[in-house]
C-alpha positions in Angstrom: 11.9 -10.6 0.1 8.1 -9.5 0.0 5.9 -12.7 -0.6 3.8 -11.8 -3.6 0.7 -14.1 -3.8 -1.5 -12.3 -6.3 -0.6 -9.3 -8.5 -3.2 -7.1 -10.2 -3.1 -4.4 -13.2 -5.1 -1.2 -13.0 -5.7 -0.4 -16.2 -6.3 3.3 -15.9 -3.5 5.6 -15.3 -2.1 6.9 -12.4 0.0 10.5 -11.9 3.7 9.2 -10.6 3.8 11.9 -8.3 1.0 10.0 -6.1 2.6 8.5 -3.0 1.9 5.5 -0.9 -1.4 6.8 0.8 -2.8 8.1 -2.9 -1.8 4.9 -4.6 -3.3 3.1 -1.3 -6.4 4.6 -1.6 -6.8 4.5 -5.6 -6.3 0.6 -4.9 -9.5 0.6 -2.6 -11.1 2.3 -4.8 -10.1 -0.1 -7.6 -10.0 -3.3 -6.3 -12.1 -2.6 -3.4 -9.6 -3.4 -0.6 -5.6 -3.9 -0.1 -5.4 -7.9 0.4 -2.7 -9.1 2.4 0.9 -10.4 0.1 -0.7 -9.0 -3.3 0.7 -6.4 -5.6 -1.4 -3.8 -7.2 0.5 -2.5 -10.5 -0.3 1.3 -12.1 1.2 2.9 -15.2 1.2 6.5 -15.9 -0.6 7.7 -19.2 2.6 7.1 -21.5 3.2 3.4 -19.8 6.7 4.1 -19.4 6.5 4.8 -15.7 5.0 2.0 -13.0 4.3 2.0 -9.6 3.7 -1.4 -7.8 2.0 -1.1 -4.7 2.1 -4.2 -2.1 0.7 -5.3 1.1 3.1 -7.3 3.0 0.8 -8.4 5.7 2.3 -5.6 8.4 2.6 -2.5 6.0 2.5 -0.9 2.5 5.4 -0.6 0.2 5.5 1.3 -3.0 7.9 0.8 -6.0 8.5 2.5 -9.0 9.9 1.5 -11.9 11.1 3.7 -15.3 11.4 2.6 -18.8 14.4 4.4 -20.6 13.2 3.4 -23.9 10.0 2.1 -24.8 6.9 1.5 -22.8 5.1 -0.9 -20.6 2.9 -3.3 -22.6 -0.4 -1.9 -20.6 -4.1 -2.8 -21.7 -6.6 -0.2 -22.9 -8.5 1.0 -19.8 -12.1 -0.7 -21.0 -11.6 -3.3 -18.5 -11.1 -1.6 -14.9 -7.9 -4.6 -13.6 -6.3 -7.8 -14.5 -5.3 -10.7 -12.4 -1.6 -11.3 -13.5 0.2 -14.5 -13.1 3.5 -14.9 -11.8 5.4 -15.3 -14.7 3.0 -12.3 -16.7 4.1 -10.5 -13.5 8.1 -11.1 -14.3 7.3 -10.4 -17.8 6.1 -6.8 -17.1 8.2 -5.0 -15.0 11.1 -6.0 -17.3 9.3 -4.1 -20.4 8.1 -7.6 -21.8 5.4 -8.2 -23.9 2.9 -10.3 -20.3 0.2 -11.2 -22.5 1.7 -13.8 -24.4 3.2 -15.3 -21.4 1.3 -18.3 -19.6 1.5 -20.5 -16.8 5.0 -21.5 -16.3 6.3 -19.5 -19.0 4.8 -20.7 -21.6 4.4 -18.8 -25.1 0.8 -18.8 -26.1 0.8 -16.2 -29.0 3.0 -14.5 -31.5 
């Protein structure tokens, strides 16, 4: 698998037809470089579509993922990215609510 050692949330939306050299270069442009073993996360304007981009050290890989029902619980964009945590990370691409998750999984809010 793809170590992951950070993970950070764009907050403003990103077309889903951009592939991996447009989502590379709107994560310079974000985060100001492509870091080795993070993952850079973008939702579309509806948040039911996300795209993960990830550095493994060597190359880029891109994933998307699609909601069915629902949407992606995805910040306002007033704050330009997030730093995720692991388990907030886990919590997100499964459709979860990640702000109410903490370190080691614990609940913090209702």
């Amino acid at each position: 698998m793809i170590r992951i050692d950070a993970a950070w949330l764009a907050t403003a939306p990103l077309d889903m037809r951009a592939g991996t050299d447009t989502a590379l270069a709107r994560v310079v442009t974000v985060f100001g470089a492509a870091h080795p073993h993070h993952a850079y996360l973008f939702a579309n304007k509806r948040a039911n579509r996300m795209k993960v981009l990830v550095h493994d050290g060597i190359g880029i890989w891109l994933a998307a993922r699609r909601l069915h029902q629902g949407k992606f619980a995805w910040p306002a964009p007033v704050d330009v990215h997030w730093q995720l945590e692991r388990s907030q990370l886990d919590a997100l691409v499964l459709g979860l609510p990640w702000q109410r998750m903490g370190d080691a999984g614990i609940i913090t809010m209702v």
